[in-house]
Chimera marker file (.cmm) of the C-alpha trace (Angstrom):
<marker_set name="trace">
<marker id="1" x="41.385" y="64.932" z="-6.436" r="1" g="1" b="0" radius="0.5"/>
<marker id="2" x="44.455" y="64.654" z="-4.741" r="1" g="1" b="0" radius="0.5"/>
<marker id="3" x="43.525" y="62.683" z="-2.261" r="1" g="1" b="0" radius="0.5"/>
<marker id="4" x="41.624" y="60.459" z="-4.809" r="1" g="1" b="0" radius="0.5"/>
<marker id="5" x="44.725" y="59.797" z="-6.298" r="1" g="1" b="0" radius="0.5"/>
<marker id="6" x="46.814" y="59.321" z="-3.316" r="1" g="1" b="0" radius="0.5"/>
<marker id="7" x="44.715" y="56.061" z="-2.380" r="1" g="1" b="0" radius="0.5"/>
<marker id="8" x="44.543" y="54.810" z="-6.455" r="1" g="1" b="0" radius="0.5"/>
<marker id="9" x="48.554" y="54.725" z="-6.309" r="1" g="1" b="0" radius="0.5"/>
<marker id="10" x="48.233" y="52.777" z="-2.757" r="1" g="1" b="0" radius="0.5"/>
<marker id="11" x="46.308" y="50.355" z="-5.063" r="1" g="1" b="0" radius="0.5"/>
<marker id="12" x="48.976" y="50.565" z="-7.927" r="1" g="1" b="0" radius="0.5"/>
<marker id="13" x="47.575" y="48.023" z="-10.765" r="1" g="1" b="0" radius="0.5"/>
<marker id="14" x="44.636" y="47.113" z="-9.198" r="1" g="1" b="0" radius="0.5"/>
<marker id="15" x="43.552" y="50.404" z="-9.030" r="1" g="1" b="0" radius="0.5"/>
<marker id="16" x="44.182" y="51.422" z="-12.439" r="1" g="1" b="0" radius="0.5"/>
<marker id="17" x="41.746" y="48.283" z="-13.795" r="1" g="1" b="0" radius="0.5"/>
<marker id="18" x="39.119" y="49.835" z="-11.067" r="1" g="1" b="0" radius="0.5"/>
<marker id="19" x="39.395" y="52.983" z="-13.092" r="1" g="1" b="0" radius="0.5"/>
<marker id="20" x="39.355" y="51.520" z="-16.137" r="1" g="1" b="0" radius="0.5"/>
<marker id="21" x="36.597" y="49.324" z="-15.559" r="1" g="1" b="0" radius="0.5"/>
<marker id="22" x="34.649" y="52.504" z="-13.855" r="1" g="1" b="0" radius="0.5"/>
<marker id="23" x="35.157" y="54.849" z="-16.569" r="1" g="1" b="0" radius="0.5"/>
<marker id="24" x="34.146" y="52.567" z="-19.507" r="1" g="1" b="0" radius="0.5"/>
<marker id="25" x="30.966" y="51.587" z="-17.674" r="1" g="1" b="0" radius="0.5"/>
<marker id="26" x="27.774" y="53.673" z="-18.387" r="1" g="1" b="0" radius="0.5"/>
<marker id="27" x="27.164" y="54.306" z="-14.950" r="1" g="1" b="0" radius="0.5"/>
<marker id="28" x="28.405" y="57.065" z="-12.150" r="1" g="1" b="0" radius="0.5"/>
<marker id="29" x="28.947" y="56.971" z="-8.562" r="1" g="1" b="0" radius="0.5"/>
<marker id="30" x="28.808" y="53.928" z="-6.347" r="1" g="1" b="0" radius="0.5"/>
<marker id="31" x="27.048" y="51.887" z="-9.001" r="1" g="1" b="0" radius="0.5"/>
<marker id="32" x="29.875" y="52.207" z="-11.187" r="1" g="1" b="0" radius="0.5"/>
<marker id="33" x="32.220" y="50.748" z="-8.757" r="1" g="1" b="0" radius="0.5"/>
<marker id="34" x="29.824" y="47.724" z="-7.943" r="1" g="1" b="0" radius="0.5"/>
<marker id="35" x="29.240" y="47.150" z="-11.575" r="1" g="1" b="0" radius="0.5"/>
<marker id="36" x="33.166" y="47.049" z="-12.233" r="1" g="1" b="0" radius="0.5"/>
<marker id="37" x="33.327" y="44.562" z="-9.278" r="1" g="1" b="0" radius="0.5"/>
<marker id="38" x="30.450" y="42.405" z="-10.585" r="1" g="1" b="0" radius="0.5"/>
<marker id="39" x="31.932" y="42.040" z="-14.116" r="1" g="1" b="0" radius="0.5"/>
<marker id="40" x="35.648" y="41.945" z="-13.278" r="1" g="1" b="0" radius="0.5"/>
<marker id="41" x="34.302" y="38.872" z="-10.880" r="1" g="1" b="0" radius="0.5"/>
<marker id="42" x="32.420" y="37.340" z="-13.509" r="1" g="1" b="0" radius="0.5"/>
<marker id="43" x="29.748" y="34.567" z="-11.912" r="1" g="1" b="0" radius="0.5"/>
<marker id="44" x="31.352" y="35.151" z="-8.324" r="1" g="1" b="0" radius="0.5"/>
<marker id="45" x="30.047" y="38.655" z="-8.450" r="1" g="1" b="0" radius="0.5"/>
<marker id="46" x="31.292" y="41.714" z="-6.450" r="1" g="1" b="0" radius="0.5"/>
<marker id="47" x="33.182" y="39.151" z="-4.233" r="1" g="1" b="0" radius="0.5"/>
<marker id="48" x="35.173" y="37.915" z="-7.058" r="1" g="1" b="0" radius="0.5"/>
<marker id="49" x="36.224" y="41.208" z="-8.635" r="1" g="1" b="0" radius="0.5"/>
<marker id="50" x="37.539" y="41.664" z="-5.110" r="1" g="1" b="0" radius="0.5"/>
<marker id="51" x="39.623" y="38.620" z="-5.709" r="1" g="1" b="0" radius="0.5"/>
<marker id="52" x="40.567" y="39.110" z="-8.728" r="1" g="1" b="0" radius="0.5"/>
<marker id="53" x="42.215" y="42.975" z="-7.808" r="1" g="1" b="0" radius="0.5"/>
<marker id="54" x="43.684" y="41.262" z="-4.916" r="1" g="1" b="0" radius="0.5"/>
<marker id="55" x="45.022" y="38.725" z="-6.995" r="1" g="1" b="0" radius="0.5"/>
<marker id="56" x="46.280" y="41.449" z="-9.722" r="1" g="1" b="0" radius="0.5"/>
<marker id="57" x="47.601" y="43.632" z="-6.991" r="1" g="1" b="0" radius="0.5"/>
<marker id="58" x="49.561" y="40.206" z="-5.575" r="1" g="1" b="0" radius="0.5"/>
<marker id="59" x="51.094" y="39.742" z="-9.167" r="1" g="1" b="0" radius="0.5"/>
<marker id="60" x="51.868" y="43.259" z="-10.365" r="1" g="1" b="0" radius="0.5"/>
<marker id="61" x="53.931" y="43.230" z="-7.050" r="1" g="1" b="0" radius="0.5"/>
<marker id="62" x="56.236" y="40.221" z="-7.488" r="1" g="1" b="0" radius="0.5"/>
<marker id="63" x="56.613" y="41.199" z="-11.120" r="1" g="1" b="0" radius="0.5"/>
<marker id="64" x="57.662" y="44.954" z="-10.124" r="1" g="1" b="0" radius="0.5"/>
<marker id="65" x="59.928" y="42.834" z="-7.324" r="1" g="1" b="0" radius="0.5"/>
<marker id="66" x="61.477" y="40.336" z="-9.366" r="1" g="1" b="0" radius="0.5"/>
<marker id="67" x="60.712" y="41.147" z="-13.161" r="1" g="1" b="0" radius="0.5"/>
<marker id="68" x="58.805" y="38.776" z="-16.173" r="1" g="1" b="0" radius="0.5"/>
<marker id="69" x="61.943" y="36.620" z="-16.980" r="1" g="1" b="0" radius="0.5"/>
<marker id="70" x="62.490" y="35.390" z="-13.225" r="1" g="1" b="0" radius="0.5"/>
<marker id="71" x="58.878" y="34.819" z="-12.733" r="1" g="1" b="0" radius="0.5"/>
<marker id="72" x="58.522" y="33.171" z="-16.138" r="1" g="1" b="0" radius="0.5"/>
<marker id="73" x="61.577" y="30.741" z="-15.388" r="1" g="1" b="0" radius="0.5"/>
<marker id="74" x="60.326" y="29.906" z="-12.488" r="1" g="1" b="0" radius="0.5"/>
<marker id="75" x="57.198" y="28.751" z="-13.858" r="1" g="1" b="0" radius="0.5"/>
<marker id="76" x="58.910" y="26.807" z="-16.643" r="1" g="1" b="0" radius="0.5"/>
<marker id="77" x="61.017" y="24.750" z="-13.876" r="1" g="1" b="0" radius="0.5"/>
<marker id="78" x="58.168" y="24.196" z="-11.587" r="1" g="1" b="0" radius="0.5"/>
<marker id="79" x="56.013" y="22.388" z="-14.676" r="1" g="1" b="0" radius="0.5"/>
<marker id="80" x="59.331" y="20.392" z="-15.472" r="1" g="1" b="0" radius="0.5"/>
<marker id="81" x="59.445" y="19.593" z="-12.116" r="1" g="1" b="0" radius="0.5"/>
<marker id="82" x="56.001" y="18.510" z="-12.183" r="1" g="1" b="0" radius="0.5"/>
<marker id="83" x="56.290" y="15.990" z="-14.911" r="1" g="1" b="0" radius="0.5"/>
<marker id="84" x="55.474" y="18.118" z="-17.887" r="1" g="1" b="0" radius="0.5"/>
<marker id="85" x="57.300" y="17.556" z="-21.095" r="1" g="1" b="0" radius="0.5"/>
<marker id="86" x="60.307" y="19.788" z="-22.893" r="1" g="1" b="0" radius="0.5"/>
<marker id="87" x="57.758" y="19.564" z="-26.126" r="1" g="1" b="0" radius="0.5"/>
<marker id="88" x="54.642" y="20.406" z="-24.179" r="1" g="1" b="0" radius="0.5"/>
<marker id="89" x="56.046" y="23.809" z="-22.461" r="1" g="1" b="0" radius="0.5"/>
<marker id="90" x="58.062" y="24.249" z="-25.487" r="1" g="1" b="0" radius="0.5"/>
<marker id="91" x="54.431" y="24.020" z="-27.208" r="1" g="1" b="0" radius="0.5"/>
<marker id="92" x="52.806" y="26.166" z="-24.429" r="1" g="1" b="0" radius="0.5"/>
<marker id="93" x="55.372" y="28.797" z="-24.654" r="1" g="1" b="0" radius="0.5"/>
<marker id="94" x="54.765" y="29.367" z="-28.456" r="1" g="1" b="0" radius="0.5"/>
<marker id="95" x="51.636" y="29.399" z="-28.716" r="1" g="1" b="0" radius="0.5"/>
<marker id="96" x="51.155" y="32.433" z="-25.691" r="1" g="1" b="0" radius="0.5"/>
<marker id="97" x="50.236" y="35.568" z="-27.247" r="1" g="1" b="0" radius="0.5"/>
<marker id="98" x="51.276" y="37.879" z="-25.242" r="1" g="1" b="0" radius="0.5"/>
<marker id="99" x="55.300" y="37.489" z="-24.746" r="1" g="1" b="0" radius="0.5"/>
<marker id="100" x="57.990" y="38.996" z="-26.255" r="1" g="1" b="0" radius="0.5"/>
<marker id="101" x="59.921" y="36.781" z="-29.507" r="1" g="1" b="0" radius="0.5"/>
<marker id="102" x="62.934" y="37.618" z="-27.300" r="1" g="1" b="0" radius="0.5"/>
<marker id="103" x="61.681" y="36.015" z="-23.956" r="1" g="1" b="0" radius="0.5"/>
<marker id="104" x="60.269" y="33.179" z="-25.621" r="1" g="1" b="0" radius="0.5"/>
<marker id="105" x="63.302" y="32.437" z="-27.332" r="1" g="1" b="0" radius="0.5"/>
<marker id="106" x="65.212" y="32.443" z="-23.785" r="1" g="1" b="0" radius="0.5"/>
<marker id="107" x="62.031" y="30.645" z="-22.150" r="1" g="1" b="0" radius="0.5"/>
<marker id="108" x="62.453" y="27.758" z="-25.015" r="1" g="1" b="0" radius="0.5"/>
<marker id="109" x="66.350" y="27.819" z="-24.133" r="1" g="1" b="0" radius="0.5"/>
<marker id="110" x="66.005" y="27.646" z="-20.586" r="1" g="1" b="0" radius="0.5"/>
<marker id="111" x="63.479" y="24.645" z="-20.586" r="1" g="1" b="0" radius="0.5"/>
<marker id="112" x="66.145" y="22.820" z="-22.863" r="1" g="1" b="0" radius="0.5"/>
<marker id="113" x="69.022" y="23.700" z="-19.996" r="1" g="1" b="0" radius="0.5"/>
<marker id="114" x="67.058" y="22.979" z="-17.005" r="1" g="1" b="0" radius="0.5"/>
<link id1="1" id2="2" r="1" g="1" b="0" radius="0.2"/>
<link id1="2" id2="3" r="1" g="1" b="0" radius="0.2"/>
<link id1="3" id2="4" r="1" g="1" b="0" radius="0.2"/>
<link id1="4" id2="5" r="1" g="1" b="0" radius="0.2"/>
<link id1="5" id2="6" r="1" g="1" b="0" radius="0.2"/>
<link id1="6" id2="7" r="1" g="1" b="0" radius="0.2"/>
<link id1="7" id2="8" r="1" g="1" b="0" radius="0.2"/>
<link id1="8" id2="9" r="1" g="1" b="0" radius="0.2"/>
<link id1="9" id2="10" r="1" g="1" b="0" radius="0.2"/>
<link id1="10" id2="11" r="1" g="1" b="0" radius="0.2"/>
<link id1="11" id2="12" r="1" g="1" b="0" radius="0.2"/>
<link id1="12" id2="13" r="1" g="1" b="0" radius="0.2"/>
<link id1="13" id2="14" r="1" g="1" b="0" radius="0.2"/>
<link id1="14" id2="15" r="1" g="1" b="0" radius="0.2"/>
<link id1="15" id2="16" r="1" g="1" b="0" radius="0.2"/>
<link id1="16" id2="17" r="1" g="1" b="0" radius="0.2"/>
<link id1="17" id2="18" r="1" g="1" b="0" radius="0.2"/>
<link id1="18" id2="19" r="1" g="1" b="0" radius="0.2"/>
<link id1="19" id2="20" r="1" g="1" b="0" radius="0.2"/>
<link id1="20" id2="21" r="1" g="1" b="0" radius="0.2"/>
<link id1="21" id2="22" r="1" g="1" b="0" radius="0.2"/>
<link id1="22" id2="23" r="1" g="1" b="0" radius="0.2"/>
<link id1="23" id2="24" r="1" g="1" b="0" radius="0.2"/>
<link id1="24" id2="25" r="1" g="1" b="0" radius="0.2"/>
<link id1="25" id2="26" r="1" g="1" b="0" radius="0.2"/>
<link id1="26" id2="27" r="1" g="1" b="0" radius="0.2"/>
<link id1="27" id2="28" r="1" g="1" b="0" radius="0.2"/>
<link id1="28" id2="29" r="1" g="1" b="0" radius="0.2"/>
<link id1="29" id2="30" r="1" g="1" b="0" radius="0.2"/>
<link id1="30" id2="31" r="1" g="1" b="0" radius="0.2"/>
<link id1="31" id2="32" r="1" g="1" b="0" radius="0.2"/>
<link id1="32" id2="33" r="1" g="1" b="0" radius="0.2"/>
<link id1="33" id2="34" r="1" g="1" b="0" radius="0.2"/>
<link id1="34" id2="35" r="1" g="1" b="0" radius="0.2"/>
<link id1="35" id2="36" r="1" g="1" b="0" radius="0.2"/>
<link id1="36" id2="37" r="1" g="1" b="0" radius="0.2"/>
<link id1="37" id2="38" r="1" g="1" b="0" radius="0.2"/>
<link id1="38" id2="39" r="1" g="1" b="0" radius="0.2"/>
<link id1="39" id2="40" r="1" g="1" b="0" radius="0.2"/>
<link id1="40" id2="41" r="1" g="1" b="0" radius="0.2"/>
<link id1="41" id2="42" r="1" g="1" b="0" radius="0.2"/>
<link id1="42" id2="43" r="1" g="1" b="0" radius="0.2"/>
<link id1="43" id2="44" r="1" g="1" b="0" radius="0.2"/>
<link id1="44" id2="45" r="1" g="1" b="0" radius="0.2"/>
<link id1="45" id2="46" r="1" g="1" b="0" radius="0.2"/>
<link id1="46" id2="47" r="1" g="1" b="0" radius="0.2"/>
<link id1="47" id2="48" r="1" g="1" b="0" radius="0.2"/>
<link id1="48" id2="49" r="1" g="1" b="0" radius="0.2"/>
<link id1="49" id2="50" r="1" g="1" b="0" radius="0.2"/>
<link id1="50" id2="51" r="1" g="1" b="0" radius="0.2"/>
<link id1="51" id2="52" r="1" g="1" b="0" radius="0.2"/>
<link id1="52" id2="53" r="1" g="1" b="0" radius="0.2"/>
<link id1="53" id2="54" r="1" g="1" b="0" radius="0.2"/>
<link id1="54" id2="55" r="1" g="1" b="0" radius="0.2"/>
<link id1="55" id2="56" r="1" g="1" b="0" radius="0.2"/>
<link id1="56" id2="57" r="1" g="1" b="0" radius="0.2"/>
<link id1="57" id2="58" r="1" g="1" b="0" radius="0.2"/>
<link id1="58" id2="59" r="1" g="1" b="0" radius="0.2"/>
<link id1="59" id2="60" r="1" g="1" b="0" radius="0.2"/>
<link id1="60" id2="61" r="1" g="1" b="0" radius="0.2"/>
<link id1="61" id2="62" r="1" g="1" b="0" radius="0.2"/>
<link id1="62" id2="63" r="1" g="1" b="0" radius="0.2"/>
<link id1="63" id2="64" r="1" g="1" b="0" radius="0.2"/>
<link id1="64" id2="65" r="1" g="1" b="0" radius="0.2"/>
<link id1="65" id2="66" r="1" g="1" b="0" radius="0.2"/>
<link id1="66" id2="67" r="1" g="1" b="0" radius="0.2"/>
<link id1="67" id2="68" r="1" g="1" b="0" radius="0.2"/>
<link id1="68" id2="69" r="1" g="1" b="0" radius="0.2"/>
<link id1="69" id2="70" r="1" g="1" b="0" radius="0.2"/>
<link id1="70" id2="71" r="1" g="1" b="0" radius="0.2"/>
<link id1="71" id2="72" r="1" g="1" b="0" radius="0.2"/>
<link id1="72" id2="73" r="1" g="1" b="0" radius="0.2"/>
<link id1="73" id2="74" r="1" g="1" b="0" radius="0.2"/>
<link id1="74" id2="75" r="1" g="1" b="0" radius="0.2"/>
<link id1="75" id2="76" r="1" g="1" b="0" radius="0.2"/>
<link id1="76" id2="77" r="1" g="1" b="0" radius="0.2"/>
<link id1="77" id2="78" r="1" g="1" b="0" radius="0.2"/>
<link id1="78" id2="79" r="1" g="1" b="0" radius="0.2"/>
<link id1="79" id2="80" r="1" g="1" b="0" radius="0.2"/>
<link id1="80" id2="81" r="1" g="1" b="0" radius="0.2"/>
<link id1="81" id2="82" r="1" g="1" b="0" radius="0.2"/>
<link id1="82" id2="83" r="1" g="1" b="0" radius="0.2"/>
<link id1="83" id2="84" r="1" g="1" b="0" radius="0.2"/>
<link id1="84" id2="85" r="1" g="1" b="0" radius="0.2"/>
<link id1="85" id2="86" r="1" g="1" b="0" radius="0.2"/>
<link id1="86" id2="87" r="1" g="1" b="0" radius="0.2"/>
<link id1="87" id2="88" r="1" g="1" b="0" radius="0.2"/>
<link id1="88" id2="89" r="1" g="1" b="0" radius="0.2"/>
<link id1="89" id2="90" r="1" g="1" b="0" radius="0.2"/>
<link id1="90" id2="91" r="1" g="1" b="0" radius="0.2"/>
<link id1="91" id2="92" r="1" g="1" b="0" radius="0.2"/>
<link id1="92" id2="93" r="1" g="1" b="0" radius="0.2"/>
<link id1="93" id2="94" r="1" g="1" b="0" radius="0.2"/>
<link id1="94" id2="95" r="1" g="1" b="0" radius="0.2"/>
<link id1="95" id2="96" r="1" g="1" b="0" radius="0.2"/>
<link id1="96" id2="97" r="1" g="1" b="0" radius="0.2"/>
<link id1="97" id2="98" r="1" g="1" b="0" radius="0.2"/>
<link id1="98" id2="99" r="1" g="1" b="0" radius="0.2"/>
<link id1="99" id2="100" r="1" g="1" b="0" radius="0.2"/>
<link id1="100" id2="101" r="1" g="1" b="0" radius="0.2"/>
<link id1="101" id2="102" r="1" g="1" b="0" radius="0.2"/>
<link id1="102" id2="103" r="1" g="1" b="0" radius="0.2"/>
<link id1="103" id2="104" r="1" g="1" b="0" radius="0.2"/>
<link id1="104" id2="105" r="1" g="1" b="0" radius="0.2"/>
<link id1="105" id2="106" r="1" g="1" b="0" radius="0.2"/>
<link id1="106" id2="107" r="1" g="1" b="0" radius="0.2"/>
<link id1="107" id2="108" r="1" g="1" b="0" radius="0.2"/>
<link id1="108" id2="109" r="1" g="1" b="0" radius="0.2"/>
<link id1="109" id2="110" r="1" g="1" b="0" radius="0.2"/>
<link id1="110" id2="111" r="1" g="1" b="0" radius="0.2"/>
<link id1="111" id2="112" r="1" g="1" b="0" radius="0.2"/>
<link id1="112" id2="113" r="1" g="1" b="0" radius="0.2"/>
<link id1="113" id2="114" r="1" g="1" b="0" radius="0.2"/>
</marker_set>
């Protein structure tokens, strides 16, 4: 057990939405984890779900490093960089669900100052 959980913490996130994945599925054992894979990678199968806890690993890790408001600022100047209007990312940031009223309120702020 031990070790089982020495290599899920190497993993961090991306191991914890293997387990999850795992232990809602109705299956045990090495089919579990390849059906996890195959629906966490949607149409790009077991390959994909790789990506995609790759990918989740990647962003857990520069959110741990640099926290939501950095990362979310620097998001916001990169689309006014790109062309995108105050109204549109003003639009964009009210209309995402899952944010704080307290970071959107300094996201909407910042895209006015930057």
């Amino acid at each position: 057990m031990d070790e089982l959980v020495n290599k899920l913490a190497g993993l961090g996130v991306a191991g914890l939405v293997l387990v999850g994945l795992v232990a809602t599925s109705s299956y045990a054992g090495a089919v579990a984890i390849t059906t996890s894979l195959a629906i966490l990678g949607g149409p790009f199968g077991m390959i994909g779900g790789a990506v995609a806890l790759t990918l989740i690993a990647a962003i857990s890790s520069a959110i741990a490093k640099y926290g939501v408001e950095t990362l979310a600022k620097s998001v916001v100047k990169k689309l006014k960089e790109s062309g995108r209007s105050e109204a549109s990312i003003i639009q964009e940031i009210n209309s995402f669900p899952m944010i704080t009223n307290g970071l959107r309120s300094q996201l909407r702020e910042y895209v006015r100052q930057v």
